[in-house]
C-alpha positions in Angstrom: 0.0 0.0 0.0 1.1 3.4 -1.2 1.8 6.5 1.5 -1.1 8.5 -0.4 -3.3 5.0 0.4 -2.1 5.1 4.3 -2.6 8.9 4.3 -6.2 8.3 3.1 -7.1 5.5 5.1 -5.7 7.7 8.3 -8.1 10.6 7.5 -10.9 8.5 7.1 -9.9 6.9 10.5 -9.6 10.1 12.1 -13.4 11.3 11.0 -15.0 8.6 12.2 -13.2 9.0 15.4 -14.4 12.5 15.2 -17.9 11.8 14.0 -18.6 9.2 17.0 -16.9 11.7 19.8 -20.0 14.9 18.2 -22.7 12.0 18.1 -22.0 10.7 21.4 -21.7 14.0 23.1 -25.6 14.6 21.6 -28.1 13.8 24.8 -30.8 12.9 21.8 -28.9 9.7 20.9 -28.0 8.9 24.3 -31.8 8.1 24.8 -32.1 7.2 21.4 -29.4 4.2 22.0 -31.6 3.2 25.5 -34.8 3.3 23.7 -33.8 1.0 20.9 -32.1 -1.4 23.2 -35.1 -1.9 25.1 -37.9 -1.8 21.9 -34.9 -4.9 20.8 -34.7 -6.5 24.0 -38.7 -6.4 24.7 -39.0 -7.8 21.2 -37.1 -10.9 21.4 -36.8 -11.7 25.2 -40.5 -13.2 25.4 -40.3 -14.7 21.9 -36.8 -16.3 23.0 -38.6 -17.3 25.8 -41.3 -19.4 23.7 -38.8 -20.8 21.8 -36.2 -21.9 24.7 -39.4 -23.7 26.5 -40.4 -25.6 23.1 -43.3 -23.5 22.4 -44.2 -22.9 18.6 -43.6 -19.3 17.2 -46.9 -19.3 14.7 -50.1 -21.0 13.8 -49.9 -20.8 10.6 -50.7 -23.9 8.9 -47.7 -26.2 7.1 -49.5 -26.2 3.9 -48.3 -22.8 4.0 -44.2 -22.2 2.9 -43.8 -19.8 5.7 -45.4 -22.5 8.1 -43.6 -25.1 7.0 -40.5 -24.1 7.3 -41.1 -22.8 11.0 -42.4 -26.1 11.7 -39.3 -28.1 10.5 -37.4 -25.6 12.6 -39.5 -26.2 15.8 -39.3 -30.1 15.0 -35.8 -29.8 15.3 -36.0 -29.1 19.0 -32.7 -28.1 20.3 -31.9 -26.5 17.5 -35.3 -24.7 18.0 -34.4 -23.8 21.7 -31.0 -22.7 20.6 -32.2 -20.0 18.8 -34.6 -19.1 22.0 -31.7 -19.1 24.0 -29.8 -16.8 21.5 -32.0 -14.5 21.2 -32.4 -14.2 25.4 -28.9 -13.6 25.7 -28.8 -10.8 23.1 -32.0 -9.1 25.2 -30.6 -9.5 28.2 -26.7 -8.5 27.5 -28.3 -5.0 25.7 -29.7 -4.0 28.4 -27.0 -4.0 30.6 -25.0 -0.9 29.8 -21.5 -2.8 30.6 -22.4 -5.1 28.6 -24.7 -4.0 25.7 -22.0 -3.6 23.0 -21.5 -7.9 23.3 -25.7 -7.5 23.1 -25.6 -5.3 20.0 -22.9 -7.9 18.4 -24.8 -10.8 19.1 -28.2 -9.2 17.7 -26.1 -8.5 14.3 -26.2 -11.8 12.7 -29.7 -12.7 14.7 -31.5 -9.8 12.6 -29.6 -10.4 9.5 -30.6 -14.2 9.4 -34.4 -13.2 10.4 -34.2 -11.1 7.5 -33.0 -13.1 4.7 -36.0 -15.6 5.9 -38.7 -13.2 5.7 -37.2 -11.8 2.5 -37.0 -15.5 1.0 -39.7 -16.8 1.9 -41.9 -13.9 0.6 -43.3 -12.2 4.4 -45.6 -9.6 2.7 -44.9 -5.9 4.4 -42.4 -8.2 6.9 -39.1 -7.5 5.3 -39.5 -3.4 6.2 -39.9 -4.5 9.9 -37.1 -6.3 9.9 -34.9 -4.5 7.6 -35.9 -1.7 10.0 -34.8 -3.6 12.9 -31.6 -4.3 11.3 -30.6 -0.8 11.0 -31.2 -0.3 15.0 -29.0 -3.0 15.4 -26.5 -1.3 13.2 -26.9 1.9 15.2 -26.5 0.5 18.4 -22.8 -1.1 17.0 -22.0 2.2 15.6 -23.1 3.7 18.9 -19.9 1.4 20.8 -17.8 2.1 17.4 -14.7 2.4 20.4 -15.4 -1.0 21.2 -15.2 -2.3 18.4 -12.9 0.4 16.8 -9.5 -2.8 16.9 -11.5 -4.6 14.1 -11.0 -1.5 11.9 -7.3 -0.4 13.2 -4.2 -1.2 15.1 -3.8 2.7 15.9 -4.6 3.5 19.3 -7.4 5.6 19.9 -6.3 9.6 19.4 -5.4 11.5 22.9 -6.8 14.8 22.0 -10.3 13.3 20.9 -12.5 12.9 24.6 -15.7 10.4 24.2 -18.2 12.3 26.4 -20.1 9.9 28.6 -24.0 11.6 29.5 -26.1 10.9 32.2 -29.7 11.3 32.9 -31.2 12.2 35.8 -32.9 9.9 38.1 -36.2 10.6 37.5 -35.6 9.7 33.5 -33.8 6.5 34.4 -36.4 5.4 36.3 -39.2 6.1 33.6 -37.1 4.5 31.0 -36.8 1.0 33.0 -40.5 1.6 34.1 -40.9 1.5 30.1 -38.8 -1.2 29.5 -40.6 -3.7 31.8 -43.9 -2.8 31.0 -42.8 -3.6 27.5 -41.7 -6.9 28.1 -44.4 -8.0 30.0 -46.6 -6.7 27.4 -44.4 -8.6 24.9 -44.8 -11.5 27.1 -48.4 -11.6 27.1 -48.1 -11.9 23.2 -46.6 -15.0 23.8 -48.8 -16.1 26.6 -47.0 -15.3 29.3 -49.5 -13.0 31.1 -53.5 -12.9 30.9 -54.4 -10.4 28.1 -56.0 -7.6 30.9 -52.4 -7.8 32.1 -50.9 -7.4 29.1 -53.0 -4.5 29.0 -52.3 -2.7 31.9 -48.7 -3.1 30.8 -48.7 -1.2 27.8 -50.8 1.5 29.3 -48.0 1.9 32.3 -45.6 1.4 29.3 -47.0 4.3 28.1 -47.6 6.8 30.7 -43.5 6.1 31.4 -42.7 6.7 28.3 -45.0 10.3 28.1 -43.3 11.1 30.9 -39.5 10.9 29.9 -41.1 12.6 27.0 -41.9 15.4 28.8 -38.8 15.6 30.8 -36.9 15.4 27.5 -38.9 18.3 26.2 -38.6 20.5 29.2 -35.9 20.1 31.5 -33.9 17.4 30.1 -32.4 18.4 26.9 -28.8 18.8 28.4 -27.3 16.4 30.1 -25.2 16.2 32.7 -21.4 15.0 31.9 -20.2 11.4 33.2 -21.6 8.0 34.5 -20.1 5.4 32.5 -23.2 3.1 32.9 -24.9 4.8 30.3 -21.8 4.1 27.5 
């Protein structure tokens, strides 16, 4: 490789690592990133669920393409229950802030396989959702581009160029995990988890927690406060 080629590749390197210091110091994507972890993790923690305790994933009958081929995948059982168990450990791992960069990786091939099914086998309107769900997944890897900045380069990661690290206040934190878990139960009465008048009352607490980091986003939140490394 050329000096001019080296030179290139070293600007390029050094935008991106200039880009992702702007977009991280942007309260927005910092509850952004949290509210796409937990839309992800509510998402496929109860459906993991189904799956890891041998439960099907649709009625739809085998005469069907689409229903066959989720039937041949249930009747393979622990094959079946691996991918339950997959897609647990991705929900789970994104949602703990130490650990949701592993999450985000692990969710990367998971949405990529889902959507070469639904693309194949024809899913009408069901490709966008999960094409959609493919570029949060994206984002929240792009979000932890430090993390997994050594895949890219060797270089060590520039001195003058701090990564800001936001916190919310308490108040926000607690409506966002308020939101998640209504979410998942709500999810989890999908999968028959919870009674339906349950699953109810879940999304309407869902909700109201969600309206109400709103708000606090809208008035009194749109600057955050520097530090807390459990939100990176």
């Amino acid at each position: 490789m050329n000096q001019s080629s080296l030179d290139g590749s070293a600007t390029l390197l050094r935008r991106l690592d200039a880009l992702y210091t702007q977009v991280r110091g942007i309260p927005f994507f910092v509850r952004l990133t949290l509210f796409t972890r937990i839309l992800l993790a509510a998402g496929f923690i109860p459906t993991g669920m189904a799956k890891l305790l041998g439960h099907r994933f649709t009625t739809i009958s085998v005469e069907n393409p689409i229903g066959a081929f989720f039937e041949a995948m249930y009747q393979t059982g622990a094959y079946w229950q691996f991918l339950g168990a997959s897609q647990i450990l991705a929900g789970i791992l994104v949602l703990i802030p130490s650990f949701a960069h592993l999450g985000a990786a692990l969710f990367l091939p998971i949405m990529i396989n889902i959507l070469v099914i639904t693309v194949a086998l024809g899913f009408t309107g069901t490709p966008i959702v999960t094409g959609l769900m493919l570029v949060a997944v994206i984002y929240l890897c792009a979000w932890d581009y430090e993390r997994f900045r050594g895949l890219l380069t060797r270089k060590s990661w520039p001195q003058d160029l701090l990564v800001p690290t936001l916190r919310l206040d308490r108040g926000e934190i607690y409506g966002f995990w308020v939101f998640a878990l209504a979410l998942l139960a709500f999810f989890g009465g999908t999968r028959g988890f919870l009674n339906p008048k349950a699953s109810l009352a879940a999304l309407g607490l869902g909700f109201a927690a969600g309206l109400f980091t709103l708000i606090r986003f809208l008035t009194t939140g749109r600057h955050l406060r520097p530090r807390v490394e459990s939100l990176r």
